[in-house]
FIDOZA-105560 format. One record per residue (C-alpha): x, y, z. Coordinates in Angstrom, 3 decimals. Layout:
N
{X = X&Y = Y&Z = Z}
...
//
This chain:
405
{X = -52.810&Y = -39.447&Z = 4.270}
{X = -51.847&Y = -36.316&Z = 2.487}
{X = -55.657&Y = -35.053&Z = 2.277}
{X = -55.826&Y = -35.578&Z = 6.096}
{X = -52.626&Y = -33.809&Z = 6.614}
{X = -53.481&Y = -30.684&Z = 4.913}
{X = -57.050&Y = -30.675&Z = 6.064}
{X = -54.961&Y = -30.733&Z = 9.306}
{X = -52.681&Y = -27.503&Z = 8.418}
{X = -56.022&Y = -25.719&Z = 7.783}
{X = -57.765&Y = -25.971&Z = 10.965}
{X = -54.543&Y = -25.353&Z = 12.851}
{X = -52.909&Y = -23.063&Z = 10.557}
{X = -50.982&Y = -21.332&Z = 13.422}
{X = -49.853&Y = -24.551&Z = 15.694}
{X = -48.537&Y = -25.823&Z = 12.273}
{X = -46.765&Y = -22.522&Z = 11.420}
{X = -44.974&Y = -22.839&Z = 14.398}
{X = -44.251&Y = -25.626&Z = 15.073}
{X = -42.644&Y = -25.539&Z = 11.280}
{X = -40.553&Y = -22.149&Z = 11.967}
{X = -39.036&Y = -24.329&Z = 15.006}
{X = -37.700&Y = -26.983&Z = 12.818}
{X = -36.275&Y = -24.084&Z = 10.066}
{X = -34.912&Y = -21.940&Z = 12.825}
{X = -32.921&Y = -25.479&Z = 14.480}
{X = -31.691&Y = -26.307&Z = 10.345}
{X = -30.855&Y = -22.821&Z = 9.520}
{X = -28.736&Y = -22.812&Z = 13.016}
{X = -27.134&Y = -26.213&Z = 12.725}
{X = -26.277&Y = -24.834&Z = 8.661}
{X = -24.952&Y = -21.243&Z = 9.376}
{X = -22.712&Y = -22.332&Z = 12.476}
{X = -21.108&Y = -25.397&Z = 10.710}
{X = -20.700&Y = -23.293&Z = 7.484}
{X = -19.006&Y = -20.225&Z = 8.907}
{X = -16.648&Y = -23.270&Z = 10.790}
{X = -15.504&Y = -24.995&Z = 7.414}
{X = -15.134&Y = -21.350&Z = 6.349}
{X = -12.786&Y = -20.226&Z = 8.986}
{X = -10.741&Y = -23.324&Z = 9.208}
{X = -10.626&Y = -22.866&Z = 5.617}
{X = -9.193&Y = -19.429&Z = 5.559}
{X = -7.178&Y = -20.109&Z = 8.706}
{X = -5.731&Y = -23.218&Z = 6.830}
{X = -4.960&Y = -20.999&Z = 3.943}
{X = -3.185&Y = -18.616&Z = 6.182}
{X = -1.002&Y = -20.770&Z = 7.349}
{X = 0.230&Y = -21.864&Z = 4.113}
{X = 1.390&Y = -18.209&Z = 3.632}
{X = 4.054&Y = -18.818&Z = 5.698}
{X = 4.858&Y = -22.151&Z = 3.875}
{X = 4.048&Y = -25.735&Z = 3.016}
{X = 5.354&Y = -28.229&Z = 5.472}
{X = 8.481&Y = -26.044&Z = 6.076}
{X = 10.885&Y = -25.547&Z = 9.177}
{X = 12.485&Y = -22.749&Z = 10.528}
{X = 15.755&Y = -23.248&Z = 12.763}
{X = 16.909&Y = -20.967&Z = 15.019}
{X = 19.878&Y = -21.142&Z = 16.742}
{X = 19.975&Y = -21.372&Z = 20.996}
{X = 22.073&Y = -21.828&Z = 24.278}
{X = 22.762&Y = -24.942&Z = 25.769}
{X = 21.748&Y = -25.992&Z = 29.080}
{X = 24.264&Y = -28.959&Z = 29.468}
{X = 28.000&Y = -29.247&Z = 29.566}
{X = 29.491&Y = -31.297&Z = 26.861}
{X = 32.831&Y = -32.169&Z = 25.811}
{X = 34.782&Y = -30.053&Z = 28.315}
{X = 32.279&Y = -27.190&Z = 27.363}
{X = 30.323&Y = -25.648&Z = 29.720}
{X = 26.612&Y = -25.119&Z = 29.783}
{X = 25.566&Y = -21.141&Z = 28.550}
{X = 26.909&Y = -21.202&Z = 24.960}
{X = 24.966&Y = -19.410&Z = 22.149}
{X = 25.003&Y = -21.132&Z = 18.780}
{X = 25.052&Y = -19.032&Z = 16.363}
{X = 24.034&Y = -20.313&Z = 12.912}
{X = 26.483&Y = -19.978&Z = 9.742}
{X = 26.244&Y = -19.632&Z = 5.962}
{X = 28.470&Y = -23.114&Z = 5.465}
{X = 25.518&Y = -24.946&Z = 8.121}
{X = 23.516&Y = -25.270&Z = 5.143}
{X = 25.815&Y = -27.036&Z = 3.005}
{X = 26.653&Y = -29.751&Z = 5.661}
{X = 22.966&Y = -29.761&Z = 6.817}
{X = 22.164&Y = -30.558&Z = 3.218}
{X = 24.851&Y = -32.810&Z = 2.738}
{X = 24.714&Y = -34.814&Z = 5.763}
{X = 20.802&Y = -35.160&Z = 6.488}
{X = 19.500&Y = -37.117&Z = 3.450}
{X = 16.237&Y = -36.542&Z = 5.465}
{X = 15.810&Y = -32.911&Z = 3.939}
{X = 14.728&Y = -32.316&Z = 0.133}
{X = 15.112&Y = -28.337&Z = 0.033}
{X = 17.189&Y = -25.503&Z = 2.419}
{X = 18.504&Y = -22.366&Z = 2.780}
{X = 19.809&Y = -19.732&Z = 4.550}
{X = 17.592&Y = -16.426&Z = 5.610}
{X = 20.193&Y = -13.528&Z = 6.441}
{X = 18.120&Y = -10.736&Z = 7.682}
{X = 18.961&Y = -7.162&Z = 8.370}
{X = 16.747&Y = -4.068&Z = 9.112}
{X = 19.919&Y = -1.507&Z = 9.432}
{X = 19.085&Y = -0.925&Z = 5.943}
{X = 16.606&Y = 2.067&Z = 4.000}
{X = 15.076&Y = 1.218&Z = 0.719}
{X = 13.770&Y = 4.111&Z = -1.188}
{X = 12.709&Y = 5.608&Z = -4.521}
{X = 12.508&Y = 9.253&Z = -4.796}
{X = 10.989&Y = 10.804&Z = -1.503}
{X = 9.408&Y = 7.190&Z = -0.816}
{X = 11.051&Y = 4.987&Z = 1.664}
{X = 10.615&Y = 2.399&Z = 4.167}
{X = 12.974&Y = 0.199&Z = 6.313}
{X = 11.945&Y = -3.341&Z = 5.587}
{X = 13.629&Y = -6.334&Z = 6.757}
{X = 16.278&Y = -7.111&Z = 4.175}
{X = 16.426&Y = -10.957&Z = 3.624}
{X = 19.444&Y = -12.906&Z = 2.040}
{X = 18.067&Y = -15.781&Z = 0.521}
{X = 18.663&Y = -19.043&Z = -1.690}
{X = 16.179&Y = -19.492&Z = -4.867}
{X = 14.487&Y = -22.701&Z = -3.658}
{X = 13.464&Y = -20.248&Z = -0.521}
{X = 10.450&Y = -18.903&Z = -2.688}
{X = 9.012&Y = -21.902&Z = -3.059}
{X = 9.100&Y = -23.475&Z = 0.355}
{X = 8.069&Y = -20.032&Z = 1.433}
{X = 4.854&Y = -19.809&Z = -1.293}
{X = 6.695&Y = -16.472&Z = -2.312}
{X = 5.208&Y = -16.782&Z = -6.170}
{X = 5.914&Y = -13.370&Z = -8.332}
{X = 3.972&Y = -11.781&Z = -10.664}
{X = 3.546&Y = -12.794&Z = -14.051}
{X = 5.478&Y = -9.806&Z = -14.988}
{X = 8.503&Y = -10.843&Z = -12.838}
{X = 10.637&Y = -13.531&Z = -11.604}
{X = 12.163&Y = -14.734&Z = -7.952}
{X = 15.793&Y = -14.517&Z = -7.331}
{X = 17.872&Y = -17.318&Z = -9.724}
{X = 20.894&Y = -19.220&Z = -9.098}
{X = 22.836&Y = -17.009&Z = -11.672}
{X = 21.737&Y = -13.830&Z = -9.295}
{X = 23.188&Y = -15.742&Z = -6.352}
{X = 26.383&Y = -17.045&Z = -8.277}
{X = 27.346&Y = -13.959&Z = -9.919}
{X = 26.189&Y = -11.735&Z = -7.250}
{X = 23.954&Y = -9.512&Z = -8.830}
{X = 22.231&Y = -6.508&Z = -7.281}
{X = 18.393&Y = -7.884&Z = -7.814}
{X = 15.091&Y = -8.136&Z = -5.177}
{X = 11.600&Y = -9.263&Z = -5.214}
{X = 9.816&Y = -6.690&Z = -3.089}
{X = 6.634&Y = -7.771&Z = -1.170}
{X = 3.161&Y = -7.187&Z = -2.888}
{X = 2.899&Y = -4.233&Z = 0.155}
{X = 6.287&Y = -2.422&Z = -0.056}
{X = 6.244&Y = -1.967&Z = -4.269}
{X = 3.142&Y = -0.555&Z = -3.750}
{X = 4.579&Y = 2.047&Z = -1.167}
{X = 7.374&Y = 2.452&Z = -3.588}
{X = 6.005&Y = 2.506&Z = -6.591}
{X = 2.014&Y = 3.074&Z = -6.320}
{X = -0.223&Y = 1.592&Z = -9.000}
{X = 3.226&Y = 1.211&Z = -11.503}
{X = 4.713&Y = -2.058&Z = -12.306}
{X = 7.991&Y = -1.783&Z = -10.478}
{X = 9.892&Y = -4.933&Z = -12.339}
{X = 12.998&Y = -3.410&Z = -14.858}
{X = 13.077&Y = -0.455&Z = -12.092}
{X = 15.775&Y = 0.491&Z = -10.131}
{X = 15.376&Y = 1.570&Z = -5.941}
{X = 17.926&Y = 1.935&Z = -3.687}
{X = 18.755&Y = -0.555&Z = -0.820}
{X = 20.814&Y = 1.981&Z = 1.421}
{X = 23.113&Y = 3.564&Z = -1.378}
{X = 23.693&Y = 0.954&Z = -3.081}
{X = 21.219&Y = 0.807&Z = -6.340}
{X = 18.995&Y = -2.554&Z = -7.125}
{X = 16.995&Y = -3.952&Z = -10.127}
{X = 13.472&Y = -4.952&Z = -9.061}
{X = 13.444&Y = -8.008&Z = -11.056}
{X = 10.111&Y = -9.897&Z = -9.512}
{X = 6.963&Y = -8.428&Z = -7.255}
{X = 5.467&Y = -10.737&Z = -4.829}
{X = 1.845&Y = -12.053&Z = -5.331}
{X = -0.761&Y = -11.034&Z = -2.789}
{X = -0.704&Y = -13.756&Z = -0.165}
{X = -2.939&Y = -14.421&Z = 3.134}
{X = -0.679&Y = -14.932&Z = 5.932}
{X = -1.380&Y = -14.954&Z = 9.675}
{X = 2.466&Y = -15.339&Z = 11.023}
{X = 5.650&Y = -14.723&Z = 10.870}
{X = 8.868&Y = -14.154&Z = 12.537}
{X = 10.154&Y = -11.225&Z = 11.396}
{X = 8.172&Y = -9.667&Z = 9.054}
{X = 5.041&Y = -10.192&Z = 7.138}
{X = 6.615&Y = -10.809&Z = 3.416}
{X = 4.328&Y = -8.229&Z = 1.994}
{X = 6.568&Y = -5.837&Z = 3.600}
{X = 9.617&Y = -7.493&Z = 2.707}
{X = 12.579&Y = -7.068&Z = 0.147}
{X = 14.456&Y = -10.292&Z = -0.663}
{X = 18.151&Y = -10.627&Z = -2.254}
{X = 20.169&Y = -13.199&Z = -3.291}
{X = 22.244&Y = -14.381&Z = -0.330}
{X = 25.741&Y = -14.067&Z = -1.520}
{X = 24.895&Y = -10.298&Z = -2.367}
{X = 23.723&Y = -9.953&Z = 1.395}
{X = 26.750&Y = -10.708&Z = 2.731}
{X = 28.783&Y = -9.320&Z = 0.365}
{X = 26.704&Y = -5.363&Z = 1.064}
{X = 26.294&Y = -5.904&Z = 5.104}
{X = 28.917&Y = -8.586&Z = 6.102}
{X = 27.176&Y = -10.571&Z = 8.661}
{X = 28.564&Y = -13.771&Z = 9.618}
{X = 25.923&Y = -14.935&Z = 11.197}
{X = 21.965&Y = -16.225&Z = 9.966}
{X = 18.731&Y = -15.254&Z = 11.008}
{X = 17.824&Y = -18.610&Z = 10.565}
{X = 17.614&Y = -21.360&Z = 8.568}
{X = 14.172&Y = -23.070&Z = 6.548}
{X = 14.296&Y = -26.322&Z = 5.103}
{X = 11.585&Y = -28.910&Z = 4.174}
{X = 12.121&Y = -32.461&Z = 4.399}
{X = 11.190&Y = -34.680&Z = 1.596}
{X = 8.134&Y = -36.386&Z = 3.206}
{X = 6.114&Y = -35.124&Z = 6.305}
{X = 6.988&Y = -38.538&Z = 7.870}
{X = 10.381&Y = -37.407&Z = 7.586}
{X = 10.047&Y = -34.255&Z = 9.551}
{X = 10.957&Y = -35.844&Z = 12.607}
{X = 13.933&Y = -37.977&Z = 11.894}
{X = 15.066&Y = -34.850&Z = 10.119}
{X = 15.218&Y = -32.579&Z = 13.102}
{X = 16.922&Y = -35.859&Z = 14.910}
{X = 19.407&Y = -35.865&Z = 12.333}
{X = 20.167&Y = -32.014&Z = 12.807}
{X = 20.754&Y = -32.077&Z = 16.186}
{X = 23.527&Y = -34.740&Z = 15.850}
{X = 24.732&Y = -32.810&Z = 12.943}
{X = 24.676&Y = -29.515&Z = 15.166}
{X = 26.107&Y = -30.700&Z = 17.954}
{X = 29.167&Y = -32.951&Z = 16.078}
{X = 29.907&Y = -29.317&Z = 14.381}
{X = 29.457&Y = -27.062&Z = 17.806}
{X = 30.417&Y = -29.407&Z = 20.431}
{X = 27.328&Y = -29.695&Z = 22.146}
{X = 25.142&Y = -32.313&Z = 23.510}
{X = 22.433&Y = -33.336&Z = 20.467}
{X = 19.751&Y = -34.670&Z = 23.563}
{X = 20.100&Y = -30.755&Z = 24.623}
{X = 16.887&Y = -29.825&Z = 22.968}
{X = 17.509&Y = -25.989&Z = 24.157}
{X = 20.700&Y = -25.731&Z = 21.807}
{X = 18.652&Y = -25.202&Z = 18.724}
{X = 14.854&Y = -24.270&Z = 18.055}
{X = 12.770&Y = -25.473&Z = 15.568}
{X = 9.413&Y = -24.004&Z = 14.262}
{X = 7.966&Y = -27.312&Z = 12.529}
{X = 5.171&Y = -25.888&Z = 10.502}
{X = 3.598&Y = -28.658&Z = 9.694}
{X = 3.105&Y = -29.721&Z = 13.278}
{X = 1.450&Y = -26.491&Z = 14.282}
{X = -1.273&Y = -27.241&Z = 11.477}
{X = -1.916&Y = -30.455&Z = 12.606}
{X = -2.588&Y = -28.361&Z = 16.262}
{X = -4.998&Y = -26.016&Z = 13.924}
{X = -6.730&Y = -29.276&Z = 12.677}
{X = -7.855&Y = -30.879&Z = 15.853}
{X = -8.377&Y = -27.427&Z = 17.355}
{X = -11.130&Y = -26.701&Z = 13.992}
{X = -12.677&Y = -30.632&Z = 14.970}
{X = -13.100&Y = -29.432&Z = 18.580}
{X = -14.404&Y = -26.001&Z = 17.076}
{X = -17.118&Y = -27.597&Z = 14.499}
{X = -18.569&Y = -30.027&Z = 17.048}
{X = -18.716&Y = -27.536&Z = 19.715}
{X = -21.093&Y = -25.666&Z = 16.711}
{X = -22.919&Y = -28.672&Z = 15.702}
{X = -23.983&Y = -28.985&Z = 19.496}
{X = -25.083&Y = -25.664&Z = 19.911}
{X = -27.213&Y = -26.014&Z = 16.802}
{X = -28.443&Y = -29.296&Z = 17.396}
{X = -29.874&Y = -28.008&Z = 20.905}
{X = -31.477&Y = -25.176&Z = 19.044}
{X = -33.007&Y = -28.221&Z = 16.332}
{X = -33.456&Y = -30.535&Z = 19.487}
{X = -35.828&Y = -27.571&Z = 20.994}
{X = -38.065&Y = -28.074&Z = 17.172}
{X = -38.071&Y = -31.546&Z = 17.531}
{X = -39.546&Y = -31.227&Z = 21.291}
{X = -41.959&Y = -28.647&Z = 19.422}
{X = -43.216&Y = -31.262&Z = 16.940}
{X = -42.976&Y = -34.328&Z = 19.524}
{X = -45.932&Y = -31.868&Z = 21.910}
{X = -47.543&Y = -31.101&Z = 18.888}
{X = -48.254&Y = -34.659&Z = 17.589}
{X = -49.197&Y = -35.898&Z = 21.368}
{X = -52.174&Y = -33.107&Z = 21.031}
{X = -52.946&Y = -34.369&Z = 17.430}
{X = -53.467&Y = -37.757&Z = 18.796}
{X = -55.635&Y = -36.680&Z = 21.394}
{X = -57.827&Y = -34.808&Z = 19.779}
{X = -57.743&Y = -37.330&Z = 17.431}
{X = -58.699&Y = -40.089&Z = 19.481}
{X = -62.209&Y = -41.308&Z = 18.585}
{X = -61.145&Y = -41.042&Z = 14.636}
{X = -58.442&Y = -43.702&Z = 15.873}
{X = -61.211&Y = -45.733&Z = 17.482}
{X = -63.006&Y = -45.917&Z = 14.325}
{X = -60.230&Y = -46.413&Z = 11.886}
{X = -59.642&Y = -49.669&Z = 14.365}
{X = -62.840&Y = -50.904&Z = 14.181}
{X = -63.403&Y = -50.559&Z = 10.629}
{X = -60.163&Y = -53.110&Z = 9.879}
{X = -56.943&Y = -50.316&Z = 10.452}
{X = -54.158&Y = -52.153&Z = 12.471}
{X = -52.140&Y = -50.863&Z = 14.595}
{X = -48.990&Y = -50.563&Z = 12.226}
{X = -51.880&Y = -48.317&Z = 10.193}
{X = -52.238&Y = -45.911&Z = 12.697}
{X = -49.097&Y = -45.742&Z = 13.522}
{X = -47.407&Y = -45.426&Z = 9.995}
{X = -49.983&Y = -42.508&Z = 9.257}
{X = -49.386&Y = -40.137&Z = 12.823}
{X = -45.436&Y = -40.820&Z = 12.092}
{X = -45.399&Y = -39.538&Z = 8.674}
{X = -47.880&Y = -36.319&Z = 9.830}
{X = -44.576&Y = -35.780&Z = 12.153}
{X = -41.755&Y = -36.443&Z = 9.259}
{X = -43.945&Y = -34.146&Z = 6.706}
{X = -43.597&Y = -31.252&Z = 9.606}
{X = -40.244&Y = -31.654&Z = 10.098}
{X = -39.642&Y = -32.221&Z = 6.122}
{X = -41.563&Y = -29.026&Z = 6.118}
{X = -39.105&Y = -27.552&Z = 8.501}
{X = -36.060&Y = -28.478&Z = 6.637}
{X = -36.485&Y = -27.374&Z = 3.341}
{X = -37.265&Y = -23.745&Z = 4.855}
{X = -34.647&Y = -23.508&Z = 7.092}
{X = -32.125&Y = -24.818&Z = 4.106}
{X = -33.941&Y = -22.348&Z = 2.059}
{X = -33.317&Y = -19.959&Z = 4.649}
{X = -29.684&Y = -20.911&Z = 5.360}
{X = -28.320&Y = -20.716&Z = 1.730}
{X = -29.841&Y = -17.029&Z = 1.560}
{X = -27.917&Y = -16.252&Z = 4.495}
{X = -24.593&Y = -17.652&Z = 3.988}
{X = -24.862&Y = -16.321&Z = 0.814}
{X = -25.427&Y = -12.957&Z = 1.803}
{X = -23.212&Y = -13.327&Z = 4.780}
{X = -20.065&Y = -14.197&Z = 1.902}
{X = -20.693&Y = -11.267&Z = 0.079}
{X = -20.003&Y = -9.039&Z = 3.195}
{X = -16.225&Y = -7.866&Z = 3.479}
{X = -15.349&Y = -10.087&Z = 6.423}
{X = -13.469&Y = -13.207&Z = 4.519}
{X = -10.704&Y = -11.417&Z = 5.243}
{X = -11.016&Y = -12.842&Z = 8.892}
{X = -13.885&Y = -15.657&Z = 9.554}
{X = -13.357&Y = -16.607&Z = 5.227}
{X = -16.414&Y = -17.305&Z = 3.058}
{X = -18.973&Y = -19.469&Z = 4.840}
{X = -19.329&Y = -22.184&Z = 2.843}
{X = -22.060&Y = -25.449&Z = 3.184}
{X = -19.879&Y = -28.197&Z = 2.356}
{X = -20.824&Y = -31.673&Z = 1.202}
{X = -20.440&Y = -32.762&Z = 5.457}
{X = -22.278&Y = -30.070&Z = 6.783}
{X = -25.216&Y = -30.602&Z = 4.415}
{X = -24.856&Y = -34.355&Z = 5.407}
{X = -24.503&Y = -33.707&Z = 8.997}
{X = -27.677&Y = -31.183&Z = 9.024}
{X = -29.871&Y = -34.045&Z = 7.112}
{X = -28.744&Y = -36.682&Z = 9.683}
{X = -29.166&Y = -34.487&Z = 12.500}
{X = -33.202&Y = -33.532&Z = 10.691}
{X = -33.337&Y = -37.391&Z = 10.076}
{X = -32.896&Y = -38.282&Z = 14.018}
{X = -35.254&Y = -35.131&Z = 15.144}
{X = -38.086&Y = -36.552&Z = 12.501}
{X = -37.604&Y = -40.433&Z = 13.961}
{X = -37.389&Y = -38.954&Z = 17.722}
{X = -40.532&Y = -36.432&Z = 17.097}
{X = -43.161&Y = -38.946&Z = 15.495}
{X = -42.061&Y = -42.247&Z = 16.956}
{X = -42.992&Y = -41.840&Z = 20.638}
{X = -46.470&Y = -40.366&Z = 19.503}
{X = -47.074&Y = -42.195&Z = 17.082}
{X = -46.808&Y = -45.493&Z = 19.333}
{X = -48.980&Y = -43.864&Z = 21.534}
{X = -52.226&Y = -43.495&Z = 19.032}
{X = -51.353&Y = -47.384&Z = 17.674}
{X = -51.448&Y = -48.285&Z = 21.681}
{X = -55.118&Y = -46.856&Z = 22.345}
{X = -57.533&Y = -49.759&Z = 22.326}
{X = -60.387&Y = -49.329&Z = 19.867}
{X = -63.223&Y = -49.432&Z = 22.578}
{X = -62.124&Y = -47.002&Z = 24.979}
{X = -60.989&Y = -44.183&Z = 21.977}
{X = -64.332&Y = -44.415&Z = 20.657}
{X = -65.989&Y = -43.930&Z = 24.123}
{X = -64.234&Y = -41.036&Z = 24.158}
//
């Protein structure tokens, strides 16, 4: 069988050729397009984890419905002392705190300055937000917020405006005119949302010093994390009757507060990436389906011209399952053919691909265990598709006619 299939490739050196570079152009599209789709997803997925793990943010709204001889049109406003009760009274949540926010405020050092967003916030903050310092430095403690010390964590972007290539931790800038120990530098971080700020950009504080320097009675917001993603839900339940015992509103008025659930909009991200990678792995498997077609003509030729050596083959004692066996692996060694080039082909390319500076945006392309396994199904259904049909054909041809031919 194999001397027959090479003789074969050397009287039809170019068909072959071909016929091959069909089947390796079909794998090395089915490959590239799944593997820059894990890699996005992947880099989107990581992305979103910049912002936090599981996390939601609460916002405070109007209300659309009178309650409790309270008419409809009230802002809520959220309050330091919200987070207390919120964490007292929902068992549902495992971490919180409060984000005061102000931008009224300069930072500098020297001649350098910028106007960041200056956030009040509670220790456990840093880890629900994936804010993780530098070795060098630490994240705001619960002595800083006790004892109201005048400490930040800049963002990874802002101590570099402040403070170029230096370390800024032990150094001092000042937030308006008041002066501040740089006690922790944020790690470099993907992140692809926000809403306020990109934390790179950001200088964080302990809360009680926020309010003590600026006052404000009111929060930005507030981010908490409940203690199981099951538990988001009856969470957010539980804060609306919480809310609205505390404000006098109704807690069915779903306008009264606003909640970012993080967690939920990955879940979006997920099934958005599924719709993404099949979408690719139909696009490529038309391009492979086109290969297959190629082989499928291909074969149907080879089994005419090919006829009166099937007559022969019969009448010297082949059967049909013979003749049948041999023209269907001639059409899986073409495709096998086929597939190792392109998959040759494709891991050159994705590997040069990831070394070009675009991770950044689309990631590192990356052929996962499922994208090799869906590109060898997807080769295994072309091969089965491409030799079966002509390979029934040549068993079907009866012995006397093919060798009148």
């Amino acid at each position: 069988m194999w001397r027959e299939f090479v003789a074969d490739l050397r009287t039809q050196k170019l068909r072959t050729s071909l016929t091959v570079l069909g089947i390796a152009w079909g794998t090395v599209a089915v490959v590239v397009l799944l593997a820059f789709g894990v890699g996005l997803e992947r880099q989107t997925k990581k992305r979103f984890h910049g912002l936090g793990d599981r996390i939601v943010i609460l916002f405070g709204g109007r209300t659309t419905k009178p309650f409790a001889g309270f008419g409809d049109g009230r802002s809520i406003r959220l309050r330091a002392e919200d987070v207390p009760m919120l964490a007292r009274e929902v068992q549902e949540i495992d971490q919180i705190s409060p984000e005061f926010i102000t931008r009224s405020a300069r930072v500098r050092r020297g001649v350098k300055a910028a106007t960041p967003a200056v956030t009040g916030i509670l220790p456990v903050y840093g880890v629900m937000r994936n804010i993780i310092p530098e070795a060098a430095g630490r994240f705001i403690n619960d002595r800083d917020v006790a004892d109201r010390r005048r400490v930040a964590v800049l963002g990874d972007e802002l101590a570099k405006l402040l403070f170029g290539d230096e370390s800024g931790v032990g150094q001092q800038v000042l937030l308006g005119d008041t002066p501040f120990t740089v006690v922790g530098v944020m790690r470099p971080k993907l992140q692809n949302s926000s809403y306020q700020q990109r934390d790179k950009d950001r200088i964080f504080i302990p809360a009680t010093t926020h309010y003590a320097l600026f006052g404000d009675r009111f929060l930005n917001n507030i981010v908490y994390r409940a203690r199981t993603s099951e538990l988001t839900k009856p969470a957010e339940r539980r804060v609306y009757e919480t809310m609205g015992g505390k404000y006098k509103f109704d807690p069915d008025d779903k306008d009264a507060l606003s909640f970012w659930d993080t967690s939920e909009w990955e879940t979006r991200f997920e099934k958005m990436f599924v719709a993404f990678n099949i979408f690719f792995a139909i696009v490529g498997s038309f391009t492979l389906l086109v290969g297959g077609i190629g082989v499928a003509n291909i074969m149907y030729i080879v089994v005419r011209e090919r006829t009166r050596e099937v007559g022969v083959r019969r009448a010297v004692g082949a059967t049909r399952a013979d003749i049948m066996r041999q023209f269907f692996a001639e059409a899986a060694m073409i495709v096998m053919m086929g597939a190792t080039l392109g998959l040759l082909l494709s891991v050159g390319l994705v590997t040069a691909l990831g070394a070009l500076p675009i991770k950044e945006f689309v990631g590192v392309p990356t052929i996962s265990p499922t994208v090799l396994g869906a590109t060898l199904l997807l080769l295994a259904l072309v091969a089965v598709a491409a030799g079966l049909l002509p390979a029934r054909r040549a068993a079907a041809l009866d012995p006397v006619e093919a060798l009148r031919s």
